[in-house]
C-alpha positions, 0 to 999 in steps of 0.5 A, a space after each residue: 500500500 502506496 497511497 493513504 488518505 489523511 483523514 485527521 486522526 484516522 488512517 485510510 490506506 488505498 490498496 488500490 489493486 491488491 484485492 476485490 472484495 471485502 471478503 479478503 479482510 474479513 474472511 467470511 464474506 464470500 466476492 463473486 467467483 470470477 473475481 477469485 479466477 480472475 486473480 488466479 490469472 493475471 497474478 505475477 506471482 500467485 504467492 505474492 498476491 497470497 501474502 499480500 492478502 493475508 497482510 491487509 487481513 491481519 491489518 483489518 483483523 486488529 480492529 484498529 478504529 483509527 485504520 480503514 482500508 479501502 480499494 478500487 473496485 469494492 462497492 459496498 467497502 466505498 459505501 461503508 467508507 463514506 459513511 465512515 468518512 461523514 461521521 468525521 466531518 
């Protein structure tokens, strides 16, 4: 993660690339099919991209209220995050 927003106090890093959906950080929601496939595909390097995702979910797993970690492509991580950002203003 290169790019981060200053929100005040809180830390919202943007991971652009690196993962899908939510399900990555939170392990129990399940993304559409072709997202993981698609994955598979044009990874690099397939262990890189496995290490990446177990660092942004352990970071999501400590539950740090000052961390939000949002992407490029999650709709409803972008809502949440919104409404997270509302709730600063």
């Amino acid at each position: 993660m290169r790019r981060a927003v200053d929100a005040g106090d809180r830390r919202i890093p943007h991971a652009g690339d690196a993962f899908h959906h939510a399900g990555t950080l939170d392990g129990r929601s399940v993304g559409p099919v072709f997202l993981a496939g698609m994955e598979v595909l044009v990874a690099y390097d397939r262990r890189k991209v496995r290490d990446n995702h177990a660092r942004l979910a352990e970071l999501h797993r400590r539950a740090d209220p000052d961390l939000l970690i949002v992407n490029a492509h999650d709709p409803d991580l972008y809502e949440r995050a919104r409404g997270g950002l509302a709730a600063l203003s």
